[in-house]
N, C-alpha and C positions, 0 to 999 in steps of 0.2 A: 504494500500500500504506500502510496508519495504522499506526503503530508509537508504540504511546501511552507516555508517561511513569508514570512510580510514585514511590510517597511513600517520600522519603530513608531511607537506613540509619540515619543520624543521629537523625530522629526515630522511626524503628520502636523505635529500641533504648535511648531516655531509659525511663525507670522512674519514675512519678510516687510516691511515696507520700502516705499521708493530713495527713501532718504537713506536707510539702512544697506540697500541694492547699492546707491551712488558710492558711500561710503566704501564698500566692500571690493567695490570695481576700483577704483580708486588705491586703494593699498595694494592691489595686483597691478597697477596702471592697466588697465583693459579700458581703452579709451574707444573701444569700435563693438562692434558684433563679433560675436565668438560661437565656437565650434569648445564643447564641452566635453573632456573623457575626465572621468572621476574611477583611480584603480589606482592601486603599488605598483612601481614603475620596476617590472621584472619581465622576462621573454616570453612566458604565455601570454602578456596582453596585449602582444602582437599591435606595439608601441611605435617601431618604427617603422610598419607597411602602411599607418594609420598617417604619419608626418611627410612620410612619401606620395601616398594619394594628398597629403592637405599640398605639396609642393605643387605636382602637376596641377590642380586647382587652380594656385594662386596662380601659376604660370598658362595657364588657358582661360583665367578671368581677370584678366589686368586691373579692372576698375575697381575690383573686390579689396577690402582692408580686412575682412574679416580676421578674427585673430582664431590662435588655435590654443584653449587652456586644458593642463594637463594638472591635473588635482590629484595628490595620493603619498605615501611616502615610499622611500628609496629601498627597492626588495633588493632579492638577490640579483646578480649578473644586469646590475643596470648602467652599468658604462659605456654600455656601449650605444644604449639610449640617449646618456646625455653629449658623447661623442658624435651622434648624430645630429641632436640638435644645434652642438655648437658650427656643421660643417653646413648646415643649411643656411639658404641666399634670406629666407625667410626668420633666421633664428630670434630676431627682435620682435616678430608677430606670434612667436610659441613661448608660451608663458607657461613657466613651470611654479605652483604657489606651493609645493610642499603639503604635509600635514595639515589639515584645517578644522577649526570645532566646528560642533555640526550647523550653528549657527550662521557660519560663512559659507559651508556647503548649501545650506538651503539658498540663500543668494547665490549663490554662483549656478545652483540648477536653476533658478528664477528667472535670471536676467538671460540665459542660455539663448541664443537662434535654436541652435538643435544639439544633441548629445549623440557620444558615439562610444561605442563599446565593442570594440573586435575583437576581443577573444580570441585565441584556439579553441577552449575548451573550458568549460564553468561547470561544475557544481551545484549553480542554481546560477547567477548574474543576480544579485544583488542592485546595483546601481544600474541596470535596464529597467526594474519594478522601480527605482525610487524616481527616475528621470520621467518616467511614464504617470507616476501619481503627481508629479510637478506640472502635466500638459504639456512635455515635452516630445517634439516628434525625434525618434531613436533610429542610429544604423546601430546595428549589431551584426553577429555574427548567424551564420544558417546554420551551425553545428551543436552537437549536445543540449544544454539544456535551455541556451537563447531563445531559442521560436516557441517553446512553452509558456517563457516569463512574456513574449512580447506579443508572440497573436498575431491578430491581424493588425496591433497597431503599431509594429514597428518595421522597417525598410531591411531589408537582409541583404547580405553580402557573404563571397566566398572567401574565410580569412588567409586563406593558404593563396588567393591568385590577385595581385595589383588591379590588374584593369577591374574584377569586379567592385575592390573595395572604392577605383574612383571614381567608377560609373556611377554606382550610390551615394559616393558622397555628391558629388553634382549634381544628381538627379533631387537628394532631400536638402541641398542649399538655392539649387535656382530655380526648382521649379517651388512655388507658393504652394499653389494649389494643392501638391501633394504634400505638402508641410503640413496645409493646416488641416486633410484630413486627419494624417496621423495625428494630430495635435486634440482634435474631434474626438477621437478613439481610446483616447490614450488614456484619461481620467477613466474612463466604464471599462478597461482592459486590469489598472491598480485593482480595479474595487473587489475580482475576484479574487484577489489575496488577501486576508486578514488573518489574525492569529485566531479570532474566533472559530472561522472555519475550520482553519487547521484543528483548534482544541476539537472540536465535534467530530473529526474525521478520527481522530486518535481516540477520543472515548470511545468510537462504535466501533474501532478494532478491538480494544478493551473489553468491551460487553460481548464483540464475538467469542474472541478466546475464553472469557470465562464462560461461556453458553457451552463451548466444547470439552471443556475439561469437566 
């Protein structure tokens, strides 16, 4: 039986306001629109296939300033991540803020254009459920446990092959319309997670097993 996790009380119930958002943007300098990944910066989260699709972007959308924020703290084997970002034409538009309370995460999913989550491989994806109870329209990954947490209301990509992860990013940054469906979705896609449900699903395992014994 899956008996999935939900995104904390904690955070359902911060309140971001606009003054608090500026504020927040602000100590990141994020002076534009931004492209949001919130993860530990290690090689499963396929970090830098995600700054290479934002390169060819920038370099196929000239007029775009959009920035690229990278939220999370420093796992294993991340050097060569941040060796990455320092060899990119763009490394002043990828913002790396480090570790953040949950208070500045909730602004920073807030103020977000859109969230992006590539993955290899997840366990559940935690931060595609929390981007998605924020109204956010989501790329993630089409593998393991992504398209369970996302549904229909996030944009999928192949993490293993470049062209797909930038053809989705392109497609959930310039195209609107498909933004704001997923955007649409995205709230009614969170809601099916709660700890509530979860508890009910694990009590009626409970009451099965004891029925059989």
């Amino acid at each position: 039986v899956v008996i999935s996790p939900a995104v904390s009380a904690e955070l359902i119930n911060i309140e971001v306001t606009d003054e608090y958002l500026k504020k927040i943007k602000q100590k990141f300098s994020i002076t534009d629109e931004y492209l949001l990944s919130i993860c530990t910066l290690q090689p499963r989260k396929n970090l830098i296939s995600l700054i290479n699709a934002y390169e060819i972007y920038r370099d196929k959308n000239k007029e775009s300033g959009i920035k690229l924020v990278l939220t999370g703290q420093l796992g294993w084997k991340f050097d060569n991540i941040i060796r990455r970002i320092k060899q990119s034409k763009y490394k002043e538009d990828i913002i790396l803020t480090g570790y953040v309370e949950e208070n500045e995460m909730a602004a920073l999913y807030k103020g977000a254009l859109a969230f992006a989550y590539i993955s290899y491989f997840e366990g559940f994806g935690m931060p595609v459920l929390e981007a998605l109870h924020y109204g956010k329209a989501v790329l993630t990954s089409n593998t393991t446990s992504m398209p369970e947490v996302g549904g229909e209301a996030a944009f999928y990509c192949d993490p293993y092959h470049l062209d797909s992860i930038y053809t989705s990013l392109e497609c959930l940054l310039e195209n609107k319309e498909c933004r704001e469906n997923l955007q649409e979705k995205a709230v009614l896609q969170a809601e099916k997670f709660s700890y509530r449900t979860s508890a009910e699903k694990l009590e009626n395992v409970f009451n099965q097993v004891y029925e059989i014994n």
